[in-house]
C-alpha positions in Angstrom: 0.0 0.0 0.0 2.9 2.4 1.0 4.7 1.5 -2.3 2.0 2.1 -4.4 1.2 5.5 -3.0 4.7 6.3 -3.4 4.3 5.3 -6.8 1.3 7.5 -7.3 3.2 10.7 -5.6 5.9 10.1 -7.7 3.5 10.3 -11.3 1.8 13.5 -10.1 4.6 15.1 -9.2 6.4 14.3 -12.7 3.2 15.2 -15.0 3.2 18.7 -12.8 7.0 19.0 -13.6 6.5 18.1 -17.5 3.2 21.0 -17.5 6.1 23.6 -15.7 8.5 23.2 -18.7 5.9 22.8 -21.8 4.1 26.4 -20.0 7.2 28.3 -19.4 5.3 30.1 -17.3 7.7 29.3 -14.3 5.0 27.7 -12.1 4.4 23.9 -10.9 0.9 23.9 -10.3 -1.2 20.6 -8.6 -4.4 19.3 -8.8 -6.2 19.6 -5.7 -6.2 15.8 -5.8 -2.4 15.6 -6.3 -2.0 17.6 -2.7 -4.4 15.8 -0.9 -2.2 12.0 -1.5 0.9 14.1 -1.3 -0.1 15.1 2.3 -2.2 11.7 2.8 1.3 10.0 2.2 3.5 12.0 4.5 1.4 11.9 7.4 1.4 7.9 7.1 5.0 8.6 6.9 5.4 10.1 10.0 2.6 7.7 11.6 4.9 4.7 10.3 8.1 6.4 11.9 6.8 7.5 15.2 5.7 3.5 15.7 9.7 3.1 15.9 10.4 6.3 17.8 8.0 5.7 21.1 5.0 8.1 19.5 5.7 11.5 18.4 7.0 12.9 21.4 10.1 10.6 21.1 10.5 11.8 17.4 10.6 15.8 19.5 13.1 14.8 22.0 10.0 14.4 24.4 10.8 12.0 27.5 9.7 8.7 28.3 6.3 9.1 29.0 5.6 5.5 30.7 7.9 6.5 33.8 7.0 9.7 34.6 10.0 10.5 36.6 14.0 10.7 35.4 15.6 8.4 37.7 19.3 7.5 36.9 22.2 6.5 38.1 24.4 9.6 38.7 27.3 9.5 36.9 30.5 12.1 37.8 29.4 15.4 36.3 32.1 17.7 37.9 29.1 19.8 39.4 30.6 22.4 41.9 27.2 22.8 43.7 24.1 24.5 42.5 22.2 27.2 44.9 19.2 27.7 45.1 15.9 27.6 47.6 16.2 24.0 48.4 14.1 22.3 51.4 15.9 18.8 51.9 12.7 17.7 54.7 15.5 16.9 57.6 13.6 15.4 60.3 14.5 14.4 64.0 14.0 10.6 63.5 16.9 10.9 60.3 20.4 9.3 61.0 23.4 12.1 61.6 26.8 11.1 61.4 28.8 13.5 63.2 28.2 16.6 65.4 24.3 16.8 65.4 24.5 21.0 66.3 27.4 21.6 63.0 26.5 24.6 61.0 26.1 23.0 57.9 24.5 19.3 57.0 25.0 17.6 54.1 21.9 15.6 53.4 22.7 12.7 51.2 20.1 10.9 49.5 21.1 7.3 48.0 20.6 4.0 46.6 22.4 0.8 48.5 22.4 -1.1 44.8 23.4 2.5 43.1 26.9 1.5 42.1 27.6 5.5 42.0 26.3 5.8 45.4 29.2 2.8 46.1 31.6 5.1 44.5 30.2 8.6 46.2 30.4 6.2 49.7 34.6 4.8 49.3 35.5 8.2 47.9 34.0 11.4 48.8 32.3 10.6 51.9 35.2 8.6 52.8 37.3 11.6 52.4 35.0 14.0 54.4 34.8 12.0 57.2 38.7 12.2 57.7 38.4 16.3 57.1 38.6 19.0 59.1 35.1 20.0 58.4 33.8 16.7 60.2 36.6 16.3 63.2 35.6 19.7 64.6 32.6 19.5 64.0 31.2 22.2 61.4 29.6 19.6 59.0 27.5 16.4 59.8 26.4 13.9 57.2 22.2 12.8 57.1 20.8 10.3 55.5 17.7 10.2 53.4 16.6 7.1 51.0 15.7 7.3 46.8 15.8 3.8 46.0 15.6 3.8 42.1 13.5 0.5 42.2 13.3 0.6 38.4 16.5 -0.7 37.8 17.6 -1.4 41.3 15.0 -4.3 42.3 16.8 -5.2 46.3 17.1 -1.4 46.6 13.6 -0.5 48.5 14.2 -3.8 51.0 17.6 -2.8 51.4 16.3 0.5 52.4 13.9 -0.9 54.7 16.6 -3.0 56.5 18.7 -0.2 57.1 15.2 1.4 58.3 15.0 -1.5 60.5 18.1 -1.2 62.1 18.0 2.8 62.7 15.5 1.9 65.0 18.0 -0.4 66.9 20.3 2.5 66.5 23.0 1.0 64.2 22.1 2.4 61.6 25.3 3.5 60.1 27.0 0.1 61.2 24.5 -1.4 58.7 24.9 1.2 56.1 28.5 0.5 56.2 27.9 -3.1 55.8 25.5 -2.9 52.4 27.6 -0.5 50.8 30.7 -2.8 51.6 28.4 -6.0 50.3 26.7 -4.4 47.6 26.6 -7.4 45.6 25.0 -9.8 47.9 21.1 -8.0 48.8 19.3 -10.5 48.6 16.6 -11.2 51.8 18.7 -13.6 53.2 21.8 -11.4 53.3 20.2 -8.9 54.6 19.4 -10.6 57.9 22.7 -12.0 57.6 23.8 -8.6 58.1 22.3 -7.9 61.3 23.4 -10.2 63.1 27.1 -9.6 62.1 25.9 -5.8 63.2 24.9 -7.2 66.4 21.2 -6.1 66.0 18.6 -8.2 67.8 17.6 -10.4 64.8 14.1 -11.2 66.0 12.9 -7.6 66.1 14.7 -6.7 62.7 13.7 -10.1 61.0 10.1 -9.0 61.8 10.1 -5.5 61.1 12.0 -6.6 57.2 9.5 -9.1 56.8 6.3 -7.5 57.3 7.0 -4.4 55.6 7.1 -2.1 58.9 9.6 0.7 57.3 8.2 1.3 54.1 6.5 3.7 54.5 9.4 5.8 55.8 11.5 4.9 53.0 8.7 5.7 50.2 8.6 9.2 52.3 11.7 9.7 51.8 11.7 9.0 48.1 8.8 11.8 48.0 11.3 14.2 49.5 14.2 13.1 47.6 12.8 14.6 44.3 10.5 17.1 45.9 14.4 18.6 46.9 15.4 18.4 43.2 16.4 15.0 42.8 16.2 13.1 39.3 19.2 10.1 40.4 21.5 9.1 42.8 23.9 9.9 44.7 22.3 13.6 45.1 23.5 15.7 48.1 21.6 19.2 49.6 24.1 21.0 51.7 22.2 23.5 53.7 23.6 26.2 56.6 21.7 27.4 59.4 20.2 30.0 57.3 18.9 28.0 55.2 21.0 28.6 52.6 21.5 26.0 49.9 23.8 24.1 47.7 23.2 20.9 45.2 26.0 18.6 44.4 25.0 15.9 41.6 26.9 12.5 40.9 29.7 10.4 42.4 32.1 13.7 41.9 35.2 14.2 43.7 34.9 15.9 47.6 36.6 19.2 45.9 33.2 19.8 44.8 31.9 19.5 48.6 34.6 21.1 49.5 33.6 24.7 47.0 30.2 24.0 48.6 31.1 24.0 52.2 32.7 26.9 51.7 30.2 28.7 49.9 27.8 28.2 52.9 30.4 28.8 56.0 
């Protein structure tokens, strides 16, 4: 059907062509006929190429509509931190590594199966913990979850189990652990884990299996990209004055660095 049309446009447009030169008049004119298949044909055209494109939007650059949110793995962008009015939802039940009263947190919101989260945990948090900023006390790290359960299918019940043992208060013994076992999430691991944590593995097996912390941890997620989050690692620094800087990506701690200093 396509080919014949094809054919057809193709006849039309050569009989106006041969009625240009035997005129002279300068003109290709078309039968109202001959414009009504030449636009019948290009809009199957496009109908035929948007089927391969994910619908017209796709063929415009458009984004996926099936997900509606960009989640991704954040890859190292070299982002110096962005300000702007930024509310990163810290509440009192969140776990704070480091002076709890320090002028400025650093509200991390992660992924335990995030391999750049893995990266952001061995290399830039590892390096702000053995600063200056952290020893004295002027910055303190928070943890928040964004499980990108999309492409990360343990992440949400790895969430919940760090959940679980928060409210054994361990829970950066455990976060420790997942990041440092990120391969091995499974259920079983997971209670694995808190024993070698020392958690009492009754009340944490319980609270994993029935579900008891996710709520918190699909709160979380809410806040996560309410604060600007489209992937993970993302980090919010914010002062006492509520001033605020975004750092995007497993990038180096120079970047937290420039932001620190920006909010001091």
């Amino acid at each position: 059907m396509v080919k014949s049309n094809i054919e057809g446009v193709k006849e039309e447009v050569k009989e106006a062509s041969v009625a240009h030169h035997e005129s002279g008049t300068g003109t290709i004119t078309l039968k109202k006929a001959s414009l009504w298949k030449i636009g019948t044909f290009l809009f199957l055209g496009l109908f035929i190429i948007s089927l391969f494109t994910g619908g017209f939007g796709g063929m415009l650059g458009g984004s996926n509509p099936g997900t509606g949110n960009v989640v991704v793995n954040n890859e190292p962008s070299g982002n110096t931190g962005v300000a702007g009015n930024i509310n990163p939802s810290i509440e009192s039940n969140d776990p704070v590594l480091g002076d709890k009263n320090a002028k400025i947190s650093i509200v991390e919101y992660s992924d335990f199966q995030c391999p750049f989260c893995e990266r952001a945990y061995s290399g830039a948090i590892a390096q702000f913990k053995s600063s200056d900023y952290f020893k004295k006390g002027q910055v303190n790290l928070i943890y928040k979850h964004f499980p990108l359960t999309s492409i990360h299918p343990q992440a949400q019940k790895a969430a919940e189990a760090s959940e679980c043992a928060n409210r054994q208060g361990k829970f950066w013994e455990y976060h420790d652990k997942l990041f440092t076992n990120q391969q091995a999430l499974d259920i079983q691991s997971l209670k694995n884990y808190a024993g070698q944590v020392g958690l009492n593995t009754a009340a944490f097996n319980k609270c994993l299996d029935e579900g008891e912390a996710a709520a918190e941890v699909n709160k979380e997620s809410q806040q996560a990209q309410s604060a600007g989050g489209q992937g993970t690692p993302y980090f919010v620094l914010i002062n006492k004055d509520g001033d605020t800087q975004a750092v995007s990506g497993a990038v180096p701690f120079s970047n937290f660095e420039s932001a620190i200093q920006s909010l001091l």
